[in-house]
C-alpha angles and dihedrals in degrees: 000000000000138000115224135178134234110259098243103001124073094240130126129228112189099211101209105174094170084063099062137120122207117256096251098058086066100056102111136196114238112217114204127192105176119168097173125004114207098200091050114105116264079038094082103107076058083073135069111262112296125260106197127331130193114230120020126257087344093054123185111196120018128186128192139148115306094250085219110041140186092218140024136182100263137096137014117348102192118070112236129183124220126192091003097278107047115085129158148139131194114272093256127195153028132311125191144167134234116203106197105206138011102231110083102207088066123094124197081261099065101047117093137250095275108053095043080065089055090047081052085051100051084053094057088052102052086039090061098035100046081046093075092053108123102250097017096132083162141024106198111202110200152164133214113178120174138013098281094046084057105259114153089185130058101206110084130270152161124222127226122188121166118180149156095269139068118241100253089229086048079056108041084040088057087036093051095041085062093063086072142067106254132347097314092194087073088056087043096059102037083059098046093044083071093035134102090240084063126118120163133019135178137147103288111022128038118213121203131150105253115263087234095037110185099196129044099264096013111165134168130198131212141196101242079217117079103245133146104219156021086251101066104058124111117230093256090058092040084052086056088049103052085049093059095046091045077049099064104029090058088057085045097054090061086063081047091206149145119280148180126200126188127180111224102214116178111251117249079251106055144031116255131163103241115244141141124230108224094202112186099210097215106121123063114223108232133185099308089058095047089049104038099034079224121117131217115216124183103198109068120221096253095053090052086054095046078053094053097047095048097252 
């Protein structure tokens, strides 16, 4: 067993090896018991007036306002304290969702290459767009896919939320990058790329599953360019993109489990290298977790990336 830390960030992962399943013992059956499902086409009056959408009446990606959302735009958008303790803001903003295909018995995981990088490109334009909302100081582009990972709906869909607050990891992630000479994130991933926790690899974004890796299978990917958002990526790199991500999907849906995925942009107000965190949301964190604020993970990082090579 060994602790490690994260590269940047002042966080724990306990690596337990002894403590592994194989890969095979996670894969889990998804039972599914849907009666209506609001993101299905002919279901569209169920949702709150649409936003964009890709294709016509046959649409293929839709997008619309989260009908229970985390923000809104009331109240008070500073945060203010009163008597010490006591601090607190309105929850400002906006929050959408983003359902990536019409067809209701595909995951993520099943479209091509091609129209992942449309989903990516529906996520540029609400990311822009979200981004000139008075009091927006940060538009949050997530996945939760599967019961454990938090999802409440089957048919698959992509979370927006943009809000008066930066995310506190966004934050410590600029803050730590500052301690060193230069973005440290470039020299990480030109090490990992050669190393045995690597996974993907193309012209343009480098794949490997994180030396301090926090969840059974975790993996990030990373623009070998030094850029600070998803914004600010040609086609031809988007293309890339979209290739890496089909890459590893495809080696997820054979566990057949529950993840999350979050894209880490820089804010308007920092410097930050653009990535996404892919987290499998097999293990469940305990007591130790909760205490220690150390996880303890039992897949190590180089066995997740034998896994995602096919190895």
């Amino acid at each position: 067993m060994e602790i490690r830390k994260d590269y940047v960030l002042d966080r724990y992962v306990v690596i337990a090896a002894a403590r592994k399943k194989r890969p095979r013992q996670f894969k889990k059956e998804i039972e599914e018991k849907v009666e209506t499902c609001f993101f299905c086409p002919g279901n569209e009056s169920m949702t709150p007036p649409e936003i964009g959408r890709i294709g016509g009446k046959k649409w293929k990606i839709r997008w619309f306002p989260n009908k229970f959302p985390a923000a809104a735009e009331e109240g008070q958008i500073e945060f203010r304290t009163d008597n010490r303790f006591y601090t607190f803001a309105s929850a400002y903003g906006r929050q959408e969702v983003i359902v990536e295909t019409s067809n209701h018995s595909k995951q993520l995981w099943d479209l091509s290459e091609s129209v992942i990088k449309q989903v990516l490109g529906v996520y540029i334009n609400r990311i822009k767009e979200l981004n000139k909302v008075k009091g927006v100081k940060y538009v949050c582009v997530f996945k939760n896919h599967g019961k454990d990972a938090g999802t409440s709906i089957v048919h698959t869909h992509t979370q927006v939320l943009a809000y008066n607050k930066i995310p506190n990891l966004i934050k410590e992630e600029v803050e730590a990058c500052k301690k060193f000479d230069g973005c440290p994130y470039c020299d990480i991933l030109m090490s990992e790329k050669d190393s045995d926790r690597r996974a993907f690899e193309n012209e343009n974004f480098v794949a490997f599953a994180p030396y301090a890796s926090r969840f059974n299978y975790e993996i990030w990917i990373f623009s070998k360019k030094h850029k600070k958002s998803l914004v600010d990526f040609s086609n031809d790199e988007l293309k890339d993109l979209a290739s890496i991500m089909k890459q590893i999907l495809f080696r997820l849906k054979e566990l057949n489990i529950s993840y999350n995925f979050q894209i880490h942009n820089a804010p308007d107000s920092g410097d930050l290298h653009f990535h996404i965190e892919i987290c499998p949301r097999i293990a469940v964190w305990g007591g130790f977790e909760l205490l220690t604020d150390d996880v303890i993970n039992s897949v190590p990082p180089e066995d997740a990336a034998k896994f995602y090579r096919g190895e």
